[in-house]
N, C-alpha and C positions, 0 to 999 in steps of 0.2 A: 565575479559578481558583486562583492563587496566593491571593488575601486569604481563599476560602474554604478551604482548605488548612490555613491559617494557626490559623484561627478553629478549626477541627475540632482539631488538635492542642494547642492552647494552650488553648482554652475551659473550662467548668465540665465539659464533658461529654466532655472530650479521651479517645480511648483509645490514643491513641501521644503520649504529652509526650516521646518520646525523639526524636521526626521534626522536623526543620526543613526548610524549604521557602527556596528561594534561586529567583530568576530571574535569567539569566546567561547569556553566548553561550558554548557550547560551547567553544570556544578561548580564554575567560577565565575562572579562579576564584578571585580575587583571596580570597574566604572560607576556601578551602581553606588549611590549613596544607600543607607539604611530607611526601611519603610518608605521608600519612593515609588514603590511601584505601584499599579492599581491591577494588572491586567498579566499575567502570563499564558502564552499560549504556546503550544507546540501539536504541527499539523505534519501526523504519519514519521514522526523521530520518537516519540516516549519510551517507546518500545527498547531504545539503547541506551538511557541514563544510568545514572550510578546514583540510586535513590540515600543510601548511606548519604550521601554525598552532597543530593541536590534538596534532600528535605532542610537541612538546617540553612542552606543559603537562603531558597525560599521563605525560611519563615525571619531570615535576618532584611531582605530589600522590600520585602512584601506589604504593605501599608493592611489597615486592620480596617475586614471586610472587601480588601482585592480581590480579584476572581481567577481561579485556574480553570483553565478550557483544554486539555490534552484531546487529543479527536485519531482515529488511527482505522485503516481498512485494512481486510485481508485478503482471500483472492476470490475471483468474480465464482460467479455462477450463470448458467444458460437456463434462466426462468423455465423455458419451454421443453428444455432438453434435459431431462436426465440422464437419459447414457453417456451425453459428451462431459456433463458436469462431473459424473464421475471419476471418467476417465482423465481428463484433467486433474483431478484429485489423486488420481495414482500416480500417472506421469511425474506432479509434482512433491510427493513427498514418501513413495515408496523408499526405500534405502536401498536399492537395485543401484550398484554402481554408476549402470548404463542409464537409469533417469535420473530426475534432481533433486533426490530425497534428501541424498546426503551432504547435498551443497550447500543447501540453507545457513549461514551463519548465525548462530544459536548463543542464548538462548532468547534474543530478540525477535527471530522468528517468531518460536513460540507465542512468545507475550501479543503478536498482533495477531497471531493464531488465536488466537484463548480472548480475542476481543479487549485488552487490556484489564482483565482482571487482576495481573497482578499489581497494579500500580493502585495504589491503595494509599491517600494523603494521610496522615498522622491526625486520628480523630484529636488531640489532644493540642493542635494548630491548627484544623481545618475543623469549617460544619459545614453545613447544607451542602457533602458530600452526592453526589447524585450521579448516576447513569444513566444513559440513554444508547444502546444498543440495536442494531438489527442483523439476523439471522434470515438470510434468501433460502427461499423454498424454489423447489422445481414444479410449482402445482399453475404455476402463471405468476404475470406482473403481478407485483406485491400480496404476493401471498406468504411472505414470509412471517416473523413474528418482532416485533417492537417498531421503532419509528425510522423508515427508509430513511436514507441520507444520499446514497449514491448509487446511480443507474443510468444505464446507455442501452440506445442502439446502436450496434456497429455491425461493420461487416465483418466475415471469417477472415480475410485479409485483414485486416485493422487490429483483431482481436490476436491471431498471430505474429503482427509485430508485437504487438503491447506484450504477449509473453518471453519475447525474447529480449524485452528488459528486465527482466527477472534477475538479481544477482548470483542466482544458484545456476541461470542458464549461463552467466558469463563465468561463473567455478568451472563448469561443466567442459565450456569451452576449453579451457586450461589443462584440463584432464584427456579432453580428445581433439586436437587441435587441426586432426586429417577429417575428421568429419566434418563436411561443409553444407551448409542447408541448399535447397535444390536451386536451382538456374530461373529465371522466368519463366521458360520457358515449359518450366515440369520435370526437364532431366535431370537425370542423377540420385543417388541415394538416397541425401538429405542427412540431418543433422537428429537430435532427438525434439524437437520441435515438428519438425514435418512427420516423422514418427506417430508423432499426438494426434496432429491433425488428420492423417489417415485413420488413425482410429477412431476417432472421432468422426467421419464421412465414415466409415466403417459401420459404425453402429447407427448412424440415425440416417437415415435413408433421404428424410428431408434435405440434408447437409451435403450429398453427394453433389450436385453438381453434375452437368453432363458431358459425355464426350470418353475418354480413357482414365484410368487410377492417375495420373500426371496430370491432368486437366487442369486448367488453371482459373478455369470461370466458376468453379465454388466457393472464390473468393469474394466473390460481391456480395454473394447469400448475407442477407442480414437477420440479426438475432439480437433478442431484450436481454443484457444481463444488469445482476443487481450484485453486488458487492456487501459483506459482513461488514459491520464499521461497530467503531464503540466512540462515545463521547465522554469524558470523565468531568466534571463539573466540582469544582471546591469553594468556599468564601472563606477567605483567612479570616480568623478569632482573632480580636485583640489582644 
C-alpha cells in the first residue's frame, strides 16, 4: 500500500506531489523534524500503542496548539433487535473455547471496548482534552446516548461477512480449522459464525426468513445498526 501510495503521488499522473508517505511505528519518527507537526490522527489503531512511548515523541514533533484526533469503534449493534444484539455479544466475547471470547488479542481489545478510555493525553502537554462518545441502544435508530458517528443499513448477508473479518474469528479459525462455514446453498454444519446467525433467526422471528433452518433468503433481510465509537480530541500546550 505504501509503494502504491508512493507511485500515485510522485508519478507522471500525481495529483498531491505535496504528500509523502513514510511507514513507521507509531512511537518512532525519526523523519519528523521537532514541532512540525500540526495535526495527528489515528482512525481505529490507538487502541495498540505504547503510550510510555508515543506520549514523549508526540510532545517532541508536535508544534504548540496541534490537534490530536484518535477516533475508534467497537462492535455493531441491531437498533431494532435485541435478542440478536445480545447474542452477538455472547458469541463474541464469552470465553467458551467454542466462541470468540477468547481470541480477542488483548489488551487492545478492551481499550476499543471501554470506548478508549484508557488513552488519556498527559494534562501536563495536552489541554482542551475532550470526548466525544456514543453508546447504541436497542430502543431504535438513535436512541443511544452521546453523538452518533457511525451507522448502516445492511443486509443479514452483509452483516455476516463483516463479522467474519473479525480477527478473533480468524484465531478461531486456527483453533478449528475442520470447521467450515456452510455452502451457498445452506448445507453443512457451518462454522461458529453460522452458529450465531442461527441464533440469531432463532430468537427474533423477524430475522427468520422463509423456507427450511438452511434457507438462504434471510440473507437479504435488512436491518439499522449503529456501532459505539469514541473520538479523543487534544491541543498541544506550548
Amino acid at each position: 500500500m505504501i509503494a502504491q501510495a508512493r507511485e500515485l503521488s510522485t508519478g507522471p499522473a500525481a495529483k498531491y506531489p505535496n504528500v509523502s508517505f513514510h511507514q513507521a511505528a507509531a512511537e518512532s519518527s525519526p523523519f519528523v523534524f521537532d514541532r512540525r507537526v500540526n495535526l495527528v490522527t489515528a482512525a481505529q489503531a490507538s487502541h495498540w500503542f505504547n503510550y510510555p512511548k508515543l506520549w514523549p515523541e508526540l510532545a517532541r514533533i508536535m508544534q504548540p496548539g496541534g490537534t490530536l484526533a484518535f477516533w475508534g469503534y467497537k462492535d455493531h449493534v441491531l437498533v431494532s433487535h435485541p435478542k440478536a444484539s445480545e447474542i452477538i455479544e455472547h458469541f463474541a466475547y464469552q470465553k467458551d473455547p467454542t466462541l470468540l471470547g477468547s481470541y480477542w488479542q488483548q489488551p487492545g481489545r478492551r481499550i476499543v471496548q471501554e470506548k478508549l478510555r484508557a488513552v488519556v493525553p498527559p494534562a501536563a502537554e495536552w489541554h482542551d482534552i475532550t470526548r466525544v462518545e456514543y453508546e447504541p441502544s436497542t430502543q431504535g435508530i438513535g436512541s443511544g446516548k452521546g453523538t452518533r458517528f457511525m451507522s448502516a443499513r445492511m443486509t443479514l448477508g452483509a452483516m455476516e461477512e463483516y463479522m467474519r473479518t473479525w480477527s478473533s474469528f480468524h484465531k478461531w479459525q486456527q483453533h478449528f480449522p475442520d470447521q467450515k462455514r456452510r455452502a451457498e446453498d445452506g448445507s453443512g454444519d457451518g462454522d461458529v459464525i453460522d452458529r450465531m446467525m442461527d441464533a440469531i433467526r432463532e430468537a427474533e422471528p423477524a430475522l427468520r426468513g422463509e423456507g427450511s433452518q438452511n434457507s438462504v433468503n434471510w440473507k437479504a433481510i435488512e436491518v439499522d445498526v449503529e456501532w459505539g465509537s469514541a473520538l479523543v480530541l487534544a491541543r498541544k500546550r506550548a
